[in-house]
PASE-149862 format. One record per residue (C-alpha): residue in one letter; x, y, z; chain. Coordinates in steps of 0.2 Angstrom, whole numbers, plus 5000, padded with zeros to 4 digits. Layout:
PASE-149862
<rest a	x X	y Y	z Z	kette A> $
...
***
This chain:
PASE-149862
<rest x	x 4882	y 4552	z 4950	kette A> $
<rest x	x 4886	y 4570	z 4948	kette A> $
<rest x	x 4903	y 4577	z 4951	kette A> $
<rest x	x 4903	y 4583	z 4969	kette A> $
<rest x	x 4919	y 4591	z 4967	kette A> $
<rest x	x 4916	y 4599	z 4950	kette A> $
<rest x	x 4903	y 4610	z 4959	kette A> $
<rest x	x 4910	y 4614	z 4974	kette A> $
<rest x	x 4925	y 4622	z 4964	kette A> $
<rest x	x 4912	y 4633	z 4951	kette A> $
<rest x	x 4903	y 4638	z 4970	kette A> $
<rest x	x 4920	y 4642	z 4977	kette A> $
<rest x	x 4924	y 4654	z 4962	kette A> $
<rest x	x 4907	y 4662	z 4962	kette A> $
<rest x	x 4910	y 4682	z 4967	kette A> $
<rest x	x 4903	y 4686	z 4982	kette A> $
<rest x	x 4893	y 4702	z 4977	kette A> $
<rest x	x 4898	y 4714	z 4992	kette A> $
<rest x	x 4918	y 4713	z 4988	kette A> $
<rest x	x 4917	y 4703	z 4970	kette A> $
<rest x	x 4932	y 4691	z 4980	kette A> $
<rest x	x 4927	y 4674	z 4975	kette A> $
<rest x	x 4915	y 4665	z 4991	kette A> $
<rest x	x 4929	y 4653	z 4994	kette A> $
<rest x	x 4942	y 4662	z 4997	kette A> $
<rest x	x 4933	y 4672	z 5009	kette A> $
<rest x	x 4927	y 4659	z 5019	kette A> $
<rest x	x 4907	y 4660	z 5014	kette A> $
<rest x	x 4904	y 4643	z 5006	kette A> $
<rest x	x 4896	y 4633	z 5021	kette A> $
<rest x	x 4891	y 4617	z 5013	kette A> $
<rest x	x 4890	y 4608	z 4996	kette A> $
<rest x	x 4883	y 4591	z 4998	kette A> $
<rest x	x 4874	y 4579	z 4989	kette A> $
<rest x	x 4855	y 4572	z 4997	kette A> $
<rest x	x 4846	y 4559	z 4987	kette A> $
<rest x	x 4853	y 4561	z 4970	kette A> $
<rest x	x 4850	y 4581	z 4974	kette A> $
<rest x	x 4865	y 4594	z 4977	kette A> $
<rest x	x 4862	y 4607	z 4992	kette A> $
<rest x	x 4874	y 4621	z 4992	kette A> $
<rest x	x 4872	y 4634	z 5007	kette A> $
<rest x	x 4884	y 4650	z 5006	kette A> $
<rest x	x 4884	y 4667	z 5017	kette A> $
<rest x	x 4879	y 4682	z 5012	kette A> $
<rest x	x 4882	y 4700	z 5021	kette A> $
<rest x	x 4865	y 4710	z 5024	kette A> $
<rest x	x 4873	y 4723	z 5011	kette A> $
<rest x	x 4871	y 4710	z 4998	kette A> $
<rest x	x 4853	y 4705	z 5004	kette A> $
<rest x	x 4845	y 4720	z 4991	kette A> $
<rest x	x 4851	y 4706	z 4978	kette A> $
<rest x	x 4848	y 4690	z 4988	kette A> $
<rest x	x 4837	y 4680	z 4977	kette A> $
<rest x	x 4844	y 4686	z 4961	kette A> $
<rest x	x 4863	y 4680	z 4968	kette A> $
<rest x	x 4856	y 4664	z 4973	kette A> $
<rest x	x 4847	y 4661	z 4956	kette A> $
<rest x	x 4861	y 4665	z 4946	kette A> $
<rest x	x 4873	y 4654	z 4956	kette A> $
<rest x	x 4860	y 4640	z 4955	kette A> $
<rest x	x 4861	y 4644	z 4936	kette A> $
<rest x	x 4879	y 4642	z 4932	kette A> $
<rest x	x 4885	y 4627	z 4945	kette A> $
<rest x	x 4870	y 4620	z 4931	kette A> $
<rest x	x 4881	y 4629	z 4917	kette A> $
<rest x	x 4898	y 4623	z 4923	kette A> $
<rest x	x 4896	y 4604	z 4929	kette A> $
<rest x	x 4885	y 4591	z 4926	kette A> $
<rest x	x 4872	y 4595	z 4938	kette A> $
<rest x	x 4852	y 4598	z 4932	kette A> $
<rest x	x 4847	y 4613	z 4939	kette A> $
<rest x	x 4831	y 4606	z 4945	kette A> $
<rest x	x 4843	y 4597	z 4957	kette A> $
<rest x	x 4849	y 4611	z 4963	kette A> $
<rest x	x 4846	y 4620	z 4978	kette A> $
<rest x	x 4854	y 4633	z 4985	kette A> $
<rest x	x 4852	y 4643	z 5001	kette A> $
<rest x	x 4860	y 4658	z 5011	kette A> $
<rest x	x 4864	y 4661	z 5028	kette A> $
<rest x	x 4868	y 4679	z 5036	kette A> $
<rest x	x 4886	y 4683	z 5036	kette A> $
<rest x	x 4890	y 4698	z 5048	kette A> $
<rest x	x 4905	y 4707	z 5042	kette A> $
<rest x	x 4906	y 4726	z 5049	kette A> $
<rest x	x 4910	y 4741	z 5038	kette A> $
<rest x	x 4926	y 4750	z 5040	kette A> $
<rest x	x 4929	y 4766	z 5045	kette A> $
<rest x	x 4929	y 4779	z 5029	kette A> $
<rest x	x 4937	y 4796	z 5027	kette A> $
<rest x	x 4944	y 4807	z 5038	kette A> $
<rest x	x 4929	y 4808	z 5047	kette A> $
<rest x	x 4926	y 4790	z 5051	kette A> $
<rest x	x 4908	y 4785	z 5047	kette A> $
<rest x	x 4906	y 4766	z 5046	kette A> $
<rest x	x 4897	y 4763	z 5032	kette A> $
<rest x	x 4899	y 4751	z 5018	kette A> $
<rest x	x 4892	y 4761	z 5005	kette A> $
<rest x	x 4889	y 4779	z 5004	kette A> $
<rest x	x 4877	y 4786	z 4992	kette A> $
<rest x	x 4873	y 4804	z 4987	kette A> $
<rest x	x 4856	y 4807	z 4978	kette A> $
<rest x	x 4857	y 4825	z 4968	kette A> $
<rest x	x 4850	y 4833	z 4957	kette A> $
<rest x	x 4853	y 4852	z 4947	kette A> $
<rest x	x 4836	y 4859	z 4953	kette A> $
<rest x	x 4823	y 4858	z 4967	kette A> $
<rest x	x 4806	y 4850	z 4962	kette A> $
<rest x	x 4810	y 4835	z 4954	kette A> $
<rest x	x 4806	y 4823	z 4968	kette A> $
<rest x	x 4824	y 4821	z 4973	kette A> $
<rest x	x 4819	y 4819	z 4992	kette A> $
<rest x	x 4807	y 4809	z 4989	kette A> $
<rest x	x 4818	y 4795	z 4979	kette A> $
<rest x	x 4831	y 4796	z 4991	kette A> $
<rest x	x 4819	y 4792	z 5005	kette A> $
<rest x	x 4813	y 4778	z 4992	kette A> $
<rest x	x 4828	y 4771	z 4990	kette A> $
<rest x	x 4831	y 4769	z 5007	kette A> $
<rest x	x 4817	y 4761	z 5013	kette A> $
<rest x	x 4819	y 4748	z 4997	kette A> $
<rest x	x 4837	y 4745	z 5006	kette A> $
<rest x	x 4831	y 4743	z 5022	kette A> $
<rest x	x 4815	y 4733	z 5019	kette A> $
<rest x	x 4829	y 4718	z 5009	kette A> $
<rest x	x 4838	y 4717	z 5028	kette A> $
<rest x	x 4851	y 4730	z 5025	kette A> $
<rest x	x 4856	y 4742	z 5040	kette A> $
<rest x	x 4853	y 4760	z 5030	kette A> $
<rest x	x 4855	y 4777	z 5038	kette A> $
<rest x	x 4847	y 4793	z 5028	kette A> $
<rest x	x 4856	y 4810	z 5028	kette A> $
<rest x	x 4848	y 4824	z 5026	kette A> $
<rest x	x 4861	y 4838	z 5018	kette A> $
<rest x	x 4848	y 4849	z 5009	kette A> $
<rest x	x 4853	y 4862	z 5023	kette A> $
<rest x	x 4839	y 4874	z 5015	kette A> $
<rest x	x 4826	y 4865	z 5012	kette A> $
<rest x	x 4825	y 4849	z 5020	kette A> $
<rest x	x 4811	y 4837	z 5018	kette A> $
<rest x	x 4816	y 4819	z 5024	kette A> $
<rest x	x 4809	y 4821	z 5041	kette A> $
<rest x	x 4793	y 4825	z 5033	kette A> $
<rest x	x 4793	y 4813	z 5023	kette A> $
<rest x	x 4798	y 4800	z 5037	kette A> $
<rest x	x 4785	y 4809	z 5050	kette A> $
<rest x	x 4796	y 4814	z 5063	kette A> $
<rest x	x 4798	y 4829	z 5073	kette A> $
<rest x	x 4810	y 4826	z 5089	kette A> $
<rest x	x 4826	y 4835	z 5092	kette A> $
<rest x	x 4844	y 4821	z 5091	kette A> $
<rest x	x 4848	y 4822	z 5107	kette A> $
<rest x	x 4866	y 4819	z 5111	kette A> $
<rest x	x 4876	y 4804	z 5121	kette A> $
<rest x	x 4896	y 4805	z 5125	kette A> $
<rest x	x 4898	y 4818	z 5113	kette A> $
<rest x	x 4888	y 4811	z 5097	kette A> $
<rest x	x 4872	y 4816	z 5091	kette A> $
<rest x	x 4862	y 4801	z 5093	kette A> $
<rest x	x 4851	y 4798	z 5074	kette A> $
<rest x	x 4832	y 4796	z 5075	kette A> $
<rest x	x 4826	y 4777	z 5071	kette A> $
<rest x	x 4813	y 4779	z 5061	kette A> $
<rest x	x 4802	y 4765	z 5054	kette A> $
<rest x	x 4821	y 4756	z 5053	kette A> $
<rest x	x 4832	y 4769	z 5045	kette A> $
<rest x	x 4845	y 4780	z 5055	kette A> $
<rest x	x 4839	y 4797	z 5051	kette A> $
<rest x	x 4851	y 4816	z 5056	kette A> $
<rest x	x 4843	y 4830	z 5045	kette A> $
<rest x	x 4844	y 4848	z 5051	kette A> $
<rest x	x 4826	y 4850	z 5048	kette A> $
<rest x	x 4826	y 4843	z 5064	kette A> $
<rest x	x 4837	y 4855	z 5076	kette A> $
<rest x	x 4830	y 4873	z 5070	kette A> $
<rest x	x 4813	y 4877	z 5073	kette A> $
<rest x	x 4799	y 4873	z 5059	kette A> $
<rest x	x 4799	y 4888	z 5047	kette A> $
<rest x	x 4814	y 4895	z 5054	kette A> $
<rest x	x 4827	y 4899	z 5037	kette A> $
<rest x	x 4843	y 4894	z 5038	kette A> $
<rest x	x 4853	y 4910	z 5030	kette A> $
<rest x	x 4873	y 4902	z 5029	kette A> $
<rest x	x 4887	y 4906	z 5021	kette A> $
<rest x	x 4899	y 4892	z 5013	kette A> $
<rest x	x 4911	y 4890	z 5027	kette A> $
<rest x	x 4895	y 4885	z 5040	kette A> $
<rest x	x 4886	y 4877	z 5026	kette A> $
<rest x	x 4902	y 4865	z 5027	kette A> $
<rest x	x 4903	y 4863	z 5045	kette A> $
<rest x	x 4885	y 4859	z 5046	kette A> $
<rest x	x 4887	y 4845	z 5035	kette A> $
<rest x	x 4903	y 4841	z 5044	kette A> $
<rest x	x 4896	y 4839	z 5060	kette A> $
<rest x	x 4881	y 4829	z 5056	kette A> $
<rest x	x 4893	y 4815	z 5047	kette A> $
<rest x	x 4906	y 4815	z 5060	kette A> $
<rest x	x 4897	y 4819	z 5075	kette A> $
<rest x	x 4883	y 4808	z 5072	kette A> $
<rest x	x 4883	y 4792	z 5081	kette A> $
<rest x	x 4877	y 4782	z 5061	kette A> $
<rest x	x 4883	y 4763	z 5070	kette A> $
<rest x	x 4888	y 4751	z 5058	kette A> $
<rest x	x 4879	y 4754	z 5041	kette A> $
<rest x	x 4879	y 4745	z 5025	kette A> $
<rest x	x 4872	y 4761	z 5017	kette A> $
<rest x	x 4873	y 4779	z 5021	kette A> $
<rest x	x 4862	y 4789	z 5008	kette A> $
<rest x	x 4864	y 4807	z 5006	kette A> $
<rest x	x 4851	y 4818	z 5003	kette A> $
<rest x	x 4860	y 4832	z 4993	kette A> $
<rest x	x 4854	y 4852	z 4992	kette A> $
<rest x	x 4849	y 4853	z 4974	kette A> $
<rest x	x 4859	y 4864	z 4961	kette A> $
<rest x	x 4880	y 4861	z 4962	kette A> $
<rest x	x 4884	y 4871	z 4975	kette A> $
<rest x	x 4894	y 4870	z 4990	kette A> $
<rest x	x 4892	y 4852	z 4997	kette A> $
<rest x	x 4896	y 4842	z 4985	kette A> $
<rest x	x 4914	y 4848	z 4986	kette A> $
<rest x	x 4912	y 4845	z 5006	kette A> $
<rest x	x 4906	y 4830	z 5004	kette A> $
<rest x	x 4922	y 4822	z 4991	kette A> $
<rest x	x 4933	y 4831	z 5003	kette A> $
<rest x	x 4926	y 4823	z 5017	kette A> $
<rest x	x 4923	y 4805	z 5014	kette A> $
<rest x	x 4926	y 4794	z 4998	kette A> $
<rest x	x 4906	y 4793	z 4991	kette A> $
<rest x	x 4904	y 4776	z 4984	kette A> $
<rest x	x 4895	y 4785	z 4968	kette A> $
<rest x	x 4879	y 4798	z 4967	kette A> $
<rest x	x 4861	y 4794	z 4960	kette A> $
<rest x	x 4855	y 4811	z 4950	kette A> $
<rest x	x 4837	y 4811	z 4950	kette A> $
<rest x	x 4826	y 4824	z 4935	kette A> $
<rest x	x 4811	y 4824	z 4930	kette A> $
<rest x	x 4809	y 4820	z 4909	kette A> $
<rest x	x 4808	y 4840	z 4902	kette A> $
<rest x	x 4820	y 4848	z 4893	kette A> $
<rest x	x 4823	y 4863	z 4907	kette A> $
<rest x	x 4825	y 4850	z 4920	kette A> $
<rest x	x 4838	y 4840	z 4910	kette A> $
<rest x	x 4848	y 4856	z 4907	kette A> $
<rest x	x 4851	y 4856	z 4924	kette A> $
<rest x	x 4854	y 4838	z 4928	kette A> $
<rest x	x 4867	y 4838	z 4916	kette A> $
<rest x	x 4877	y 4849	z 4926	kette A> $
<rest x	x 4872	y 4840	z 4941	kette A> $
<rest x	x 4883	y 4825	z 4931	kette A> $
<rest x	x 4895	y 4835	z 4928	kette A> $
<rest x	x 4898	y 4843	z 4946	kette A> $
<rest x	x 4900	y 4825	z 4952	kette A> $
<rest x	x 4911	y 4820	z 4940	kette A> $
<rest x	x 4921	y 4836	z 4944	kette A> $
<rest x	x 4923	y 4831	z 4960	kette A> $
<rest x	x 4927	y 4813	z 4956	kette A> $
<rest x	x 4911	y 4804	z 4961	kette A> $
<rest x	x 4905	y 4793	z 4951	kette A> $
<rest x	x 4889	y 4794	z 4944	kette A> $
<rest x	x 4879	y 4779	z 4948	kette A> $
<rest x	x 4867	y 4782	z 4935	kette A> $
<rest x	x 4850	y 4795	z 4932	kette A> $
<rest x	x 4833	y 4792	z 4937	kette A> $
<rest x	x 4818	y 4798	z 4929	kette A> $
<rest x	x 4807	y 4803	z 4941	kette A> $
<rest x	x 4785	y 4808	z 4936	kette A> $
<rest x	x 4790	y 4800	z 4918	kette A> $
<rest x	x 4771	y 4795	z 4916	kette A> $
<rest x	x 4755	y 4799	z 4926	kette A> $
<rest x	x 4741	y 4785	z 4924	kette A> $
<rest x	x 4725	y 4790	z 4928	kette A> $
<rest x	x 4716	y 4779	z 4941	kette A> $
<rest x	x 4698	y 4781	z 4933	kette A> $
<rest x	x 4703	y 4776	z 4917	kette A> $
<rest x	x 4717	y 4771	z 4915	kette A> $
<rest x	x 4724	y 4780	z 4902	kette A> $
<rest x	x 4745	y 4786	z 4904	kette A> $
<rest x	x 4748	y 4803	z 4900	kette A> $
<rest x	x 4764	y 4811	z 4898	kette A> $
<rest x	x 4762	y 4829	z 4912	kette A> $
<rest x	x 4780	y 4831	z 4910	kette A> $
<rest x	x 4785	y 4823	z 4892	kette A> $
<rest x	x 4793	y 4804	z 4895	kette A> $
<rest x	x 4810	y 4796	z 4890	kette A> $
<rest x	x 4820	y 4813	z 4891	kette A> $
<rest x	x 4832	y 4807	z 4906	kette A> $
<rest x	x 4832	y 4790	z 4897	kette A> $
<rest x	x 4838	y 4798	z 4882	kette A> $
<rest x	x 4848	y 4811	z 4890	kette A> $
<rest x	x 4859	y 4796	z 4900	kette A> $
<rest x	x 4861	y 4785	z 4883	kette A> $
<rest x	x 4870	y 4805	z 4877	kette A> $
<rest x	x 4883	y 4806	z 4892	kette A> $
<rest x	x 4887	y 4789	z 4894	kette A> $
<rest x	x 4877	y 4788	z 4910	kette A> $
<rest x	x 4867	y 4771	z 4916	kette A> $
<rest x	x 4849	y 4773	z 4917	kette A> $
<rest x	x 4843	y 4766	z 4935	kette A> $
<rest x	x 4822	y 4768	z 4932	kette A> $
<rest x	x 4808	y 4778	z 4931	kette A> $
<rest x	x 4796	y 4781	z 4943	kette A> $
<rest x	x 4777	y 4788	z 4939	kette A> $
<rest x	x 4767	y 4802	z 4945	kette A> $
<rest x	x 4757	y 4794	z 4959	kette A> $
<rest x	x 4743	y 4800	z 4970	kette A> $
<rest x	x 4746	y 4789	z 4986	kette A> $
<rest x	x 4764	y 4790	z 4983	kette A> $
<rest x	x 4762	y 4807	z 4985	kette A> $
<rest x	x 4749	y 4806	z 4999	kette A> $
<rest x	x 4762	y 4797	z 5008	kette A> $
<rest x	x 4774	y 4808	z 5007	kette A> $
<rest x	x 4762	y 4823	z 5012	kette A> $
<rest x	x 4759	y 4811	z 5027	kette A> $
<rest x	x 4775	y 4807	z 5032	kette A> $
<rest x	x 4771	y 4786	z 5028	kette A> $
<rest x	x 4784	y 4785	z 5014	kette A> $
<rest x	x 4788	y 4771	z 5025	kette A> $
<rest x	x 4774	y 4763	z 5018	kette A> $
<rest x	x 4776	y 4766	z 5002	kette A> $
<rest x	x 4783	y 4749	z 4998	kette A> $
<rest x	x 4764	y 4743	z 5002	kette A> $
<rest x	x 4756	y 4747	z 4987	kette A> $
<rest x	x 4763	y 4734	z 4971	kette A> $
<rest x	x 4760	y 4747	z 4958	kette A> $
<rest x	x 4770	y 4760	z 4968	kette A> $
<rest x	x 4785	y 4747	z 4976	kette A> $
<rest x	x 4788	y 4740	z 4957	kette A> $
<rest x	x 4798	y 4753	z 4950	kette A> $
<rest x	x 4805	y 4761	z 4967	kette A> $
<rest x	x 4810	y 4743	z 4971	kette A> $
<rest x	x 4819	y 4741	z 4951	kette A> $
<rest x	x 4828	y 4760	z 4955	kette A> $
<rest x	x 4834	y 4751	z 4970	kette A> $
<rest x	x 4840	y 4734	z 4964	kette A> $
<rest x	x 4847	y 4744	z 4949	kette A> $
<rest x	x 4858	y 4754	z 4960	kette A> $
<rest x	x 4866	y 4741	z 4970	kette A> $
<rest x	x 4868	y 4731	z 4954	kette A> $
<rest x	x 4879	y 4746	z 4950	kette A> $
<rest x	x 4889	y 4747	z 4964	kette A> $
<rest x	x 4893	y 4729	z 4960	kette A> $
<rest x	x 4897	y 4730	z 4942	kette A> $
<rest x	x 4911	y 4747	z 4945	kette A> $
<rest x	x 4917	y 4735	z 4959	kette A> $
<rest x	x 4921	y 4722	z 4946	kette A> $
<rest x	x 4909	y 4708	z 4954	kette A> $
<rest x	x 4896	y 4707	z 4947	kette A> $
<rest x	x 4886	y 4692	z 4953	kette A> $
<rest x	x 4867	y 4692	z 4953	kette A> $
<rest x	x 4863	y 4700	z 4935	kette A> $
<rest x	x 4874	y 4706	z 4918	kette A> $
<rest x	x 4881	y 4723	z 4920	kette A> $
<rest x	x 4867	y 4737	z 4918	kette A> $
<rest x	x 4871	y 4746	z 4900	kette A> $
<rest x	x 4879	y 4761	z 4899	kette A> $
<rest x	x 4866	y 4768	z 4889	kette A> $
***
């Protein structure tokens, strides 16, 4: 018979992938036992971890094989929910596990639309997401998300808008449509002050900002703020949008945020009739421009039609519905919490991401 013992140690050890802290010493290993001749392993995993679920318990079914004597075709391994709230962060106070700012050096590149993206791939694994929307100028999410009703306010804290599942504040929402914002710095910061503190965001596992393009003003309030968990820098694969990405990595690295990695958004447009790929915007160049600075490289997203209807629409909740738009948002998604994980040290479900 297979050593009992033997395994339970290598599950014990296995990182859990939210702190990288071994799941035995936190307390998350709920059963290793052996049922006719087969082992069943049950651990606990927080809904920040669930974006990785699968991949976690597939990877620890492949090394309690590695590490003892058990066949992995004997192995079975489930997870149960683990509720572990987050902890306050900053000076401000926002609860939130994880908080990621999505940038980029210059408007049109699809940033908002990513962000958005990214959210909805969090949310749809189980995670508890809130999306905020800091492009003070020119903000898109409640577009994209189709809502139009004002936060209304509860004991002093703006209450966020649910909206298909995520916590939304944007300030596209509290000044009349078509009405310009025209803000010096110092109101610029206490706009984006308020919403982070004043909102009432709950417990999160993820808090993503939608950042202003270019490298002004925000950034700094933001590292000033609250301590980002990295930032996401979205271009599109031209040489006069990488010129100003670069920047964008430099700004967040000037501020001490690390740079979770680039994300090359319209890389390829494949045409439905045919379906030939062309290359609108040239392909690779964000790829090619991450391997230069040292910079992971998340995914590419393509130039899509009902993506973009979506969007138009306000249904980019529902743009996880159509395979051959959810595959590469869904790999931009995985990619980034995967590199959350591997700068936290605990890497679990996959190998670290290449610095490329």
């Amino acid at each position: 018979m297979a050593d009992l013992q033997k395994a339970r140690a290598v599950v014990d050890s296995f990182p859990d992938p939210e702190t990288g802290r071994p799941l035995g010493a936190m307390e998350q290993v709920r059963a290793v036992q052996e049922r006719d001749g087969r082992l069943a392993v049950e651990i606990a995993l927080t809904s920040w971890a669930a974006p990785l679920r699968d991949e976690t318990l597939a990877e620890l079914r492949e090394v309690i094989a590695a590490q003892s004597d058990w066949e992995a075709e004997k192995v079975e391994v489930t997870a149960t929910e683990l509720d572990r709230p987050a902890e306050k962060l900053g000076q401000i106070g926002v609860t939130a596990k994880s908080v990621i700012a999505v940038g980029s050096g210059k408007g049109g590149v699809g940033k908002s639309t990513i962000a958005a993206a990214i959210a909805f791939g969090l949310r749809n694994a189980g995670a508890k997401v809130g999306l905020m929307d800091a492009d003070v100028y020119g903000p898109s999410v409640p577009h994209l998300l189709g809502i139009t009703e004002r936060p209304t306010a509860s004991d002093g804290k703006l209450q966020p808008i649910e909206a298909h599942g995520l916590r939304a504040i944007s300030m596209g929402l509290m000044v009349p449509a078509g009405e310009a914002v025209v803000w010096r710095g110092p109101m610029l910061h206490g706009a984006v002050t308020q919403m982070l503190r004043d909102t009432e965001w709950g417990d999160l596992d993820y808090l993503l900002i939608d950042m202003p393009p270019g490298t002004g003003d925000i950034a700094l309030t933001l590292s000033q703020l609250l301590p980002l968990t990295g930032a996401v820098v979205v271009c599109t694969p031209q040489d006069v949008a990488l010129l100003d990405a670069v920047k964008a990595i430099a700004m967040f690295r000037k501020v001490k945020t690390p740079v979770l990695g680039v994300v090359e958004n319209m890389s390829v447009f494949v045409c439905p009739e045919c379906g030939v790929s062309h290359d609108i915007f040239g392909s690779g160049g964000a790829r090619q421009k991450a391997a230069e600075l040292g910079v992971p490289f998340l995914g590419t997203a393509p130039i899509n039609v009902d993506l973009r209807r979506r969007g138009d629409d306000g249904r980019m909740a529902e743009a996880y519905d159509d395979d051959a738009i959810a595959a590469p948002l869904l790999e931009i998604t995985r990619n980034t919490v995967r590199r959350i994980i591997d700068r936290r040290g605990g890497a679990a479900a996959t190998p670290s991401l290449p610095v490329l």
